[in-house]
C-alpha positions in Angstrom: -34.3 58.7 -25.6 -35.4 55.9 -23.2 -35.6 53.0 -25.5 -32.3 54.3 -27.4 -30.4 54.0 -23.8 -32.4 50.7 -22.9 -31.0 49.2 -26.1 -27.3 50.6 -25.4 -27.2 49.4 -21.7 -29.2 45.4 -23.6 -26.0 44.9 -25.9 -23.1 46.3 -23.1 -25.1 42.9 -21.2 -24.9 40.7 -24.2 -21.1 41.9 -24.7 -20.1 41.3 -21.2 -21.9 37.9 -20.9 -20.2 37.0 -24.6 -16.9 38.2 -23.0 -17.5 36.1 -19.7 -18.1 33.0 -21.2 -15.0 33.5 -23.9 -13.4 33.6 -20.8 -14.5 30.5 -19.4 -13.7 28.5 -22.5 -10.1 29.7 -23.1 -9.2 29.1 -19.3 -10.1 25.1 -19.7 -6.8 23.9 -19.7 -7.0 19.5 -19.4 -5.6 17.3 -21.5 -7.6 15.6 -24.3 -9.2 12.4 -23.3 -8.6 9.9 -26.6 -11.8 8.6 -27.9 -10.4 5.6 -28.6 -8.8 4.0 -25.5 -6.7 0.9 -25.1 -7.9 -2.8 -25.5 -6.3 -3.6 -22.3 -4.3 -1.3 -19.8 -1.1 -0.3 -19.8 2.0 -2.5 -18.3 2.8 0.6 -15.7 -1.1 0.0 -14.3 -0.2 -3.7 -13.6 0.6 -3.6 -10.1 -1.2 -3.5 -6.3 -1.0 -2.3 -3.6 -0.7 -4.7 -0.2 -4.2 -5.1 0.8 -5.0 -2.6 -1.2 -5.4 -2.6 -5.0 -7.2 -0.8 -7.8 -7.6 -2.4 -11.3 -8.8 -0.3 -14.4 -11.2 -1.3 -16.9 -10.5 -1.4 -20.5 -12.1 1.4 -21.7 -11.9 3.3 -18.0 -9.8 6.2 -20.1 -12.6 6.7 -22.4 -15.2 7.3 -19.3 -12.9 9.0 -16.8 -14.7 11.0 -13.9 -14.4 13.9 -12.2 -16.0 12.2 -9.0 -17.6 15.3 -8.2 -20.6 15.7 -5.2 -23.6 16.8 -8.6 -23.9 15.7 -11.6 -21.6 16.1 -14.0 -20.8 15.9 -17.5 -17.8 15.0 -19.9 -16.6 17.3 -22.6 -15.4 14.2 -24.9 -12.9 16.8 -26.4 -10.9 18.4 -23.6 -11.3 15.8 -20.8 -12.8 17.8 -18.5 -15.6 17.9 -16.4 -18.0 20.2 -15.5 -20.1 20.1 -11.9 -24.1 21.5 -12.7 -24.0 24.8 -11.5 -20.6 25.3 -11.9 -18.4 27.9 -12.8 -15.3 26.3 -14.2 -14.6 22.8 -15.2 -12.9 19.9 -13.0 -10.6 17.8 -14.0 -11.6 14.6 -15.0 -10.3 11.2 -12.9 -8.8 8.6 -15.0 -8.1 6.0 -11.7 -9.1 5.8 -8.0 -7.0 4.0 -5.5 -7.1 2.1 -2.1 -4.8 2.0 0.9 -5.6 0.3 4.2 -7.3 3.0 5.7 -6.8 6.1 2.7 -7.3 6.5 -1.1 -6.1 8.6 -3.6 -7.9 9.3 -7.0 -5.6 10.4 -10.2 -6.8 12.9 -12.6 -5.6 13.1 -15.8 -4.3 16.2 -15.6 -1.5 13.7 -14.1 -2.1 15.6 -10.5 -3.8 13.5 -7.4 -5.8 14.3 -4.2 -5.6 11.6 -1.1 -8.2 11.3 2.3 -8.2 9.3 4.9 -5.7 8.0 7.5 -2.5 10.5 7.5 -0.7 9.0 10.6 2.9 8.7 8.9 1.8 11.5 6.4 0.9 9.4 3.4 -1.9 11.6 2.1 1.2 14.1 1.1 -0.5 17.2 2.9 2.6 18.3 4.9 0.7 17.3 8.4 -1.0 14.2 10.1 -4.1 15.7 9.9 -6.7 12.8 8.6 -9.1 14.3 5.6 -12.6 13.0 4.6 -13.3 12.7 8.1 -15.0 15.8 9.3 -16.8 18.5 7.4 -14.7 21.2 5.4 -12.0 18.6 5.1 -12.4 17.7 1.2 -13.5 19.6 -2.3 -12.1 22.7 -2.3 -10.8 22.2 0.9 -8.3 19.1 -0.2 -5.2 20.0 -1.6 -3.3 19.0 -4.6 -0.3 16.8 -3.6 2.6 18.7 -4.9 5.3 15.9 -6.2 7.6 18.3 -7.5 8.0 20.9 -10.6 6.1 19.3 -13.6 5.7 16.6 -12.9 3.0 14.0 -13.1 1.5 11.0 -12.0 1.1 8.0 -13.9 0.1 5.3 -11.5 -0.1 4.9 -7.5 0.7 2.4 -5.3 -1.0 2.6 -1.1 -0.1 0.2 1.0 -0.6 0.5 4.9 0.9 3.6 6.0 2.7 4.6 2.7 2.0 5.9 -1.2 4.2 5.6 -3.7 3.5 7.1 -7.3 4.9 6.3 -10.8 5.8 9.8 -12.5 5.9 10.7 -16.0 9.5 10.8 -16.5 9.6 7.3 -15.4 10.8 7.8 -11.7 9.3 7.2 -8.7 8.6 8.6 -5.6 7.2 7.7 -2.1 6.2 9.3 1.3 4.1 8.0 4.3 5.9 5.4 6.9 9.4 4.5 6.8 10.0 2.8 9.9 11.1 -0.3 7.3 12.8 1.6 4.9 9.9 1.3 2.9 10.1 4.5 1.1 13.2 3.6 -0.3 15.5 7.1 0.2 18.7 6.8 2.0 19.2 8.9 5.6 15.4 9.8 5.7 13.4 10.3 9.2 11.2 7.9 9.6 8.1 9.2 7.9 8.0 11.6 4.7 5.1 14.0 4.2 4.0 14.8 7.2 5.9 18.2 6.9 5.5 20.5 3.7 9.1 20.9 3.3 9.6 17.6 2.6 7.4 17.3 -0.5 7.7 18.9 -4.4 11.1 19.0 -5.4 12.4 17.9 -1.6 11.0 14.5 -1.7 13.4 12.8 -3.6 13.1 10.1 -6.4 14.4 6.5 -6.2 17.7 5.9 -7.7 17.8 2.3 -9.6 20.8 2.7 -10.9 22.4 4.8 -14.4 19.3 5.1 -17.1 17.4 3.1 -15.6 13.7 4.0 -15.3 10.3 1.9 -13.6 7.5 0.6 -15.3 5.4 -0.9 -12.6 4.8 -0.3 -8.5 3.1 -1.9 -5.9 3.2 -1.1 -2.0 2.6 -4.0 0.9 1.9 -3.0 4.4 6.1 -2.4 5.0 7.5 -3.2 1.9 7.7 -1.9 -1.6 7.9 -3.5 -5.1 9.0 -1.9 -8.7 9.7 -2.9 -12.1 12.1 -1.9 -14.3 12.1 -0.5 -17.9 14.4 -4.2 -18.5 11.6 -6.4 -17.1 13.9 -6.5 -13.5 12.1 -6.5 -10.3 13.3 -5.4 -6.9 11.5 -4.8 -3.6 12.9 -2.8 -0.4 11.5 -2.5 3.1 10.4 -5.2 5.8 11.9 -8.2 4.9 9.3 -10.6 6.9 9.6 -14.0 6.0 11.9 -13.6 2.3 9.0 -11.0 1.2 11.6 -9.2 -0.6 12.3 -12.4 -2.6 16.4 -11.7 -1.1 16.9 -15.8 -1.2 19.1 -15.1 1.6 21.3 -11.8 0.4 21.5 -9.0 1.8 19.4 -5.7 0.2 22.5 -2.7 0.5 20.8 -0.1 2.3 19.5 2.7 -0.4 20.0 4.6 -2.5 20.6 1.7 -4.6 22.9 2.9 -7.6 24.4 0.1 -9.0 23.4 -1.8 -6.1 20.0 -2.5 -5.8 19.3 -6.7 -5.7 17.4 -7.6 -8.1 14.8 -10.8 -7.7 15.5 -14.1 -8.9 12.7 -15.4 -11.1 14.1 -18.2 -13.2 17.0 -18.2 -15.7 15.7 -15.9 -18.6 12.6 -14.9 -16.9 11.4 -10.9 -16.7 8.2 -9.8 -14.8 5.1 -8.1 -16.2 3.3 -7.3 -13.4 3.9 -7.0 -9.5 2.1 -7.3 -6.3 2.8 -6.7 -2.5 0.7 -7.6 0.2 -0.1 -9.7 3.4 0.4 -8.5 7.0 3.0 -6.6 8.8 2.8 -9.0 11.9 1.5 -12.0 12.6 -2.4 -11.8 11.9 -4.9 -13.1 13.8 -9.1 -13.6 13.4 -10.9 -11.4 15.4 -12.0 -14.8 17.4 -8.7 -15.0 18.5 -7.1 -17.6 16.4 -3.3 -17.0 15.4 -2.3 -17.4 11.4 1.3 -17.0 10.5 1.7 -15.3 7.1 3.2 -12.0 7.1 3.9 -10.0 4.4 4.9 -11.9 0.7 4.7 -10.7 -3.1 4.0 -12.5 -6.1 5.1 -11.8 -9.8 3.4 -12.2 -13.2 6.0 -13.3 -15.5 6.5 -12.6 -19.2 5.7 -16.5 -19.8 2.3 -15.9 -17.6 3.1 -17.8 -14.8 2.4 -16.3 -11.6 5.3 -17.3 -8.8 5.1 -16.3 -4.8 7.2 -15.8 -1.9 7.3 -14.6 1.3 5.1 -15.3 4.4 5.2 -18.3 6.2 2.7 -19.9 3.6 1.0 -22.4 6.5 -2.0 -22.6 4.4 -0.9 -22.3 0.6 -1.3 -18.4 0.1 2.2 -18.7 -2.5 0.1 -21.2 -4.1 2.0 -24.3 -4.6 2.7 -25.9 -1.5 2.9 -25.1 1.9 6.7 -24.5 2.2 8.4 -20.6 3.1 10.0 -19.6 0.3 12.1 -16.2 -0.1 14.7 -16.1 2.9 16.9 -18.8 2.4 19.2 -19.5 -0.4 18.1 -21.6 -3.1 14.3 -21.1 -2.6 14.2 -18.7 -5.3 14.8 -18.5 -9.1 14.4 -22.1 -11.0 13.6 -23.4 -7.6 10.4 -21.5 -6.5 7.3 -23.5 -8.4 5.1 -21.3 -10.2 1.6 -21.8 -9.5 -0.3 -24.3 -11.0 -3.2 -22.2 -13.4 -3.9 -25.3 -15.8 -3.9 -24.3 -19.4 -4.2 -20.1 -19.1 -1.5 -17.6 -18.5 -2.3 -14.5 -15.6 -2.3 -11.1 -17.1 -2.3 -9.7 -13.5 -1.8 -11.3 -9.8 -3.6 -9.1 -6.6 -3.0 -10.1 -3.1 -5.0 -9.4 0.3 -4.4 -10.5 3.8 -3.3 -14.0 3.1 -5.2 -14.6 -0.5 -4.6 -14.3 -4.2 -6.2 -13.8 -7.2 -4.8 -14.1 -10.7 -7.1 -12.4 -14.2 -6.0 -14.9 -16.4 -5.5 -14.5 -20.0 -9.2 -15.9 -20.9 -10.4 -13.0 -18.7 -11.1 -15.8 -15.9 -10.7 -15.4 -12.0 -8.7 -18.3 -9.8 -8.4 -17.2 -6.2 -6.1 -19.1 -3.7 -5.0 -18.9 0.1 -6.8 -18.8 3.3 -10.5 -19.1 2.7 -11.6 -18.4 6.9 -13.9 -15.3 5.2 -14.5 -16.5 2.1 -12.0 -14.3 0.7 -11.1 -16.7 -2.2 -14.9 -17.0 -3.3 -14.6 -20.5 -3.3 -16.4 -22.0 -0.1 -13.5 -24.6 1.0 -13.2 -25.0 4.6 -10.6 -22.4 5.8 -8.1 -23.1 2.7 -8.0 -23.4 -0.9 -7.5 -27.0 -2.6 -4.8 -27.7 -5.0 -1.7 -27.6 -2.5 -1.8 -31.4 -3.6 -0.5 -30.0 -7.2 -3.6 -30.0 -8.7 -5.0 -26.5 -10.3 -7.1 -24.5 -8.8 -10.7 -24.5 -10.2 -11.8 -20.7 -11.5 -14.4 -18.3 -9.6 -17.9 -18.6 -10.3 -18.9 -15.0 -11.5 -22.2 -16.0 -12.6 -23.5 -17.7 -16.2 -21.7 -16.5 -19.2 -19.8 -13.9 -17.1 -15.7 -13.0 -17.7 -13.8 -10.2 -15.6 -12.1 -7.1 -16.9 -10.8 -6.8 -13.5 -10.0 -7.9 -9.8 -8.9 -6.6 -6.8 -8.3 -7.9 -3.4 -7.8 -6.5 0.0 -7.1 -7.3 4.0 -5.9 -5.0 7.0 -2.4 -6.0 9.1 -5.2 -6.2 11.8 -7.3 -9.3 11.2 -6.7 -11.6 8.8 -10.8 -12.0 8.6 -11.2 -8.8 7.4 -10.5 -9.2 3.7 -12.8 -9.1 0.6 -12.4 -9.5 -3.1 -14.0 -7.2 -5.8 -14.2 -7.9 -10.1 -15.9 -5.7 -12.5 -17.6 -7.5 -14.9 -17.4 -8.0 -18.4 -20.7 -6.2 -18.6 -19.5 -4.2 -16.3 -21.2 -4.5 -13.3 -19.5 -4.9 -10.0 -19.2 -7.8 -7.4 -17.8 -8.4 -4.0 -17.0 -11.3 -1.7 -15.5 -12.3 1.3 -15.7 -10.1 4.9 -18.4 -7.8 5.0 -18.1 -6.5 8.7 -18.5 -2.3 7.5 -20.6 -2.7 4.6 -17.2 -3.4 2.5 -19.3 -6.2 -0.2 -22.0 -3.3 -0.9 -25.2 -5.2 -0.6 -26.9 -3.1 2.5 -25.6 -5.9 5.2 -23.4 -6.8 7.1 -23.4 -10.7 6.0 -20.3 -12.3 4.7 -20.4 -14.2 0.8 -18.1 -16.1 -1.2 -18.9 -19.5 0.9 -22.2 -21.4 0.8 -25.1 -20.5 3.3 -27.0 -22.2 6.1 -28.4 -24.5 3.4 -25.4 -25.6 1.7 -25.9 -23.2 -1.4 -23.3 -21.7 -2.8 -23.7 -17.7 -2.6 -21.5 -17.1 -5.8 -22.5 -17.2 -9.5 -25.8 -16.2 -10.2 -26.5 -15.5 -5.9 -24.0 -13.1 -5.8 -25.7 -10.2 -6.7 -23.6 -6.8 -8.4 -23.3 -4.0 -6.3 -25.9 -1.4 -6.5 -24.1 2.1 -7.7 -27.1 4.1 -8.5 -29.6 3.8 -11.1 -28.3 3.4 -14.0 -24.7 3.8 -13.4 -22.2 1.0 -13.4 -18.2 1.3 -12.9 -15.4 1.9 -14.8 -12.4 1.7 -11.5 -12.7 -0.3 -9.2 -10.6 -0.4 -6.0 -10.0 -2.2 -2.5 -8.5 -0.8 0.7 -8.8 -2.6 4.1 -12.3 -2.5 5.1 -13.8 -0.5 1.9 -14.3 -0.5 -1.6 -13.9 2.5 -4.1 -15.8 2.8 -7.7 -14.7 5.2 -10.2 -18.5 5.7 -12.6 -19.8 6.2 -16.1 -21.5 9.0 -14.6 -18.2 11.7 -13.8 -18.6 10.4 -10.2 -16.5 8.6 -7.5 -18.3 6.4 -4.5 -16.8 4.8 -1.9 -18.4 2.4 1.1 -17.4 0.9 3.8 -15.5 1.7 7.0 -15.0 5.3 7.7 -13.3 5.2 10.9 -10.3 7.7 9.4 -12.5 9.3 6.9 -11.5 7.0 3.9 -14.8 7.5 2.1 -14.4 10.8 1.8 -17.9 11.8 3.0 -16.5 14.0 5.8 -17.6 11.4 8.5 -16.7 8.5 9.7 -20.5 6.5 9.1 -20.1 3.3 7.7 -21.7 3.2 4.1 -22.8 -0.2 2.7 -24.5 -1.5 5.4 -28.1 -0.4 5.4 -30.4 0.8 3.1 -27.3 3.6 1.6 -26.0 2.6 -1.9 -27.6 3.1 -5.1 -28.4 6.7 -5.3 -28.3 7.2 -1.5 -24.9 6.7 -1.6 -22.9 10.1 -1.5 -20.3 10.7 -4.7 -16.8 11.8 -3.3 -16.7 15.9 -3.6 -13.6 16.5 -5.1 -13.0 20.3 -6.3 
């Protein structure tokens, strides 16, 4: 009679356990990931976000990451992820993103989660309560942004105090700062987000006008930048120095039904690709030397040149010359020079403080702007050559090496602290420019991009790839202000840098990058 109940009460165990994990599998509910991802990423990725970018590898949709705080794996066939030890699967992250001083990651479940700096309310929380900056703040802990009833997120766009996302249905939405009207929503306070009532199905979309729908988004530190579904391009906000590309018109104040200006690029010319950046005021060098550039934008258009406005351009950041361009009629359209690239055409343009950086169509770099960091990687004294009309000479990434991608970066703060970031072609990751928090990811504090003491140049083959555990290399890559952001092969996200406001997303405000804490020291981003 013992062993006869024994056996009963062994299969009610193995029936319940059978039941559990039946359970378990039916409640996975993520998209599929495709096996097979794109050769190149789509047109609605092509944008940045003012001093504050993240670019996507080729293949990043084929080794999305749940950027979890354990190691994780991938089921190739639903897209999710699963934490070790855990007791449900996460969704997996298809992108991370950078703002000045927060970051977002997209899952690709479509839904996202944001840390860091939450002053105007651009993490979407319904408060201006930072996150990532003291314990119990993420995981778990970090809510979903709720951007109204089914809807999802394609892209994102962070630029100093504001997001803006791309949604599914091809409309846009933004919250954070609107002291500019950068959020571009008629009769709004000046912030959205920082109050839950304001979000979901209250925070309203941008209205472009009858059927018309975006395909591209970038944010600068007070202004904002969007494609449209015809190839149009617009941008709204701060208009410093013509960064709005207005050529001396007046932008009707939103919403902008059947009103909104749209940017002149030249006669038949459409834009690809979009990027806002630059400062919000007048920048100066933490030595305490004045540049005048403010905020400008530049445009990849659909016959690959790359054209620029805005700023006051003293040192050649549009790229042509060192004339203002954007403000005043007749500066824009057939008149504004496009830059000078030599024989290649730019598939994307990223700006930072006062720099820019064009992927061109050969999967080469060619930086221009002010150099006073090394920002541009290519050691000139404090500016880029070629304002004579001469092209600018490409980025030496190292023997035989081509990018997938690059981002840039800079804070409306200093205009020294800005960095450049490219993933590789075999996909490793490198950085140059300021490295003042540990932004470049080598365990210093010491600047590249230029030459050193000796006169040798610290690019190329010197410039060594950023150390992201053993192993592991990236598949996102992204640039805020002072940090850097790397979405892995691994189901992780890491993030180094400055943490003053938590933007790491280690729930502390520690620096990472600047001692012996990368490689598998370095913390992943908990998530769920």
């Amino acid at each position: 009679m013992i062993s006869i109940t024994r056996a009963l009460g062994f299969l009610i165990s193995v029936a319940a356990v059978m039941l559990a994990c039946a359970g378990r599998e039916s409640g996975r509910n993520s998209p599929r990931l495709d096996a097979a991802a794109p050769s190149d990423p789509p047109a609605k990725s092509d944008a940045t976000a003012g001093g504050a970018t993240a670019s996507v590898s080729p293949d990043a949709s084929a080794e999305a990451s749940a950027g979890t705080s354990t190691a994780a794996t991938i089921d190739a066939s639903t897209g999710t992820a699963t934490d070790a030890g855990a007791y449900a699967p996460a969704p997996a992250v298809s992108a991370v993103f950078a703002g000045e001083k927060h970051s977002c990651v997209l899952f690709v479940t479509g839904r996202i989660k944001c840390w860091g700096d939450n002053t105007s309310g651009q993490l979407g929380l319904g408060d201006t309560r930072a996150r990532g900056d003291q314990p119990q703040t993420m995981g778990a802990n970090l809510p979903v942004v709720n951007l109204g009833t089914g809807r999802t997120v394609v892209t994102l766009a962070l630029g100093g105090q504001h997001t803006c996302a791309l949604l599914d249905h091809g409309q846009m939405k933004c919250w954070g700062d609107n002291s500019y009207g950068q959020l571009g929503v008629a009769g709004k306070a000046l912030r959205l987000g920082d109050d839950l009532a304001e979000m979901g199905d209250n925070l309203p979309a941008l209205d472009f006008g009858p059927q018309r729908t975006v395909s591209a988004i970038a944010a600068g530190p007070s202004h904002t930048c969007a494609i449209l579904d015809d190839g149009s391009l617009t941008c709204w906000g701060q208009d410093l120095y013509g960064c709005l590309g207005l050529g001396g018109r007046l932008q009707p104040p939103p919403p902008w039904t059947n009103g909104f200006v749209a940017i002149d690029l030249g006669t038949g010319r459409t834009a690809t690709a979009i990027a806002a950046g630059g400062a919000a005021a007048v920048h100066s060098t933490s030595a305490g030397d004045f540049f005048w550039n403010s905020a400008f934008s530049c445009a990849v258009l659909d016959n690959g040149q790359v054209k620029c406005w805005g700023g006051t351009n003293p040192y050649g950041t549009l790229g042509a010359d060192v004339r203002q361009r954007g403000a005043l009629p007749n500066e824009m359209g057939d008149n504004m020079p496009a830059v000078d690239l030599g024989t290649s055409r730019a598939k994307r343009v990223v700006i930072g403080s006062a720099h820019v950086c064009a992927l061109l169509d050969d999967n080469r770099v060619k930086c221009w702007g002010v150099e006073h960091m090394d920002q541009t990687g290519r050691g000139d004294p404090l500016v880029s050559k070629g304002l004579d009309g001469g092209s600018f000479p490409e980025n030496d990434l190292g023997t035989g090496r081509t990018a997938l991608s690059v981002v840039a970066s800079g804070t409306t703060e200093f205009i020294d602290f800005a960095h450049t970031c490219v993933l590789l072609d075999n996909m490793q990751m490198k950085c140059w420019g300021s490295n003042f928090d540990g932004e470049l990811g080598q365990g210093d504090t010491q600047g590249r991009g230029g030459v050193d003491a000796k006169g040798v140049s610290t690019m190329g083959n010197a410039l060594l790839p950023i150390d992201l555990g053993r192993g592991r290399h990236a598949t996102v890559i992204a640039t805020g202000g002072n940090h850097s952001c790397a979405l892995l092969d691994n189901a992780q996200i890491k993030c180094w840098g400055r943490s003053n406001t938590g933007e790491l997303g280690l729930e502390n405000t520690a620096p990472r990058g600047t001692d012996s804490d990368m490689g598998e020291r370095l913390q992943p981003v908990t998530l769920w």
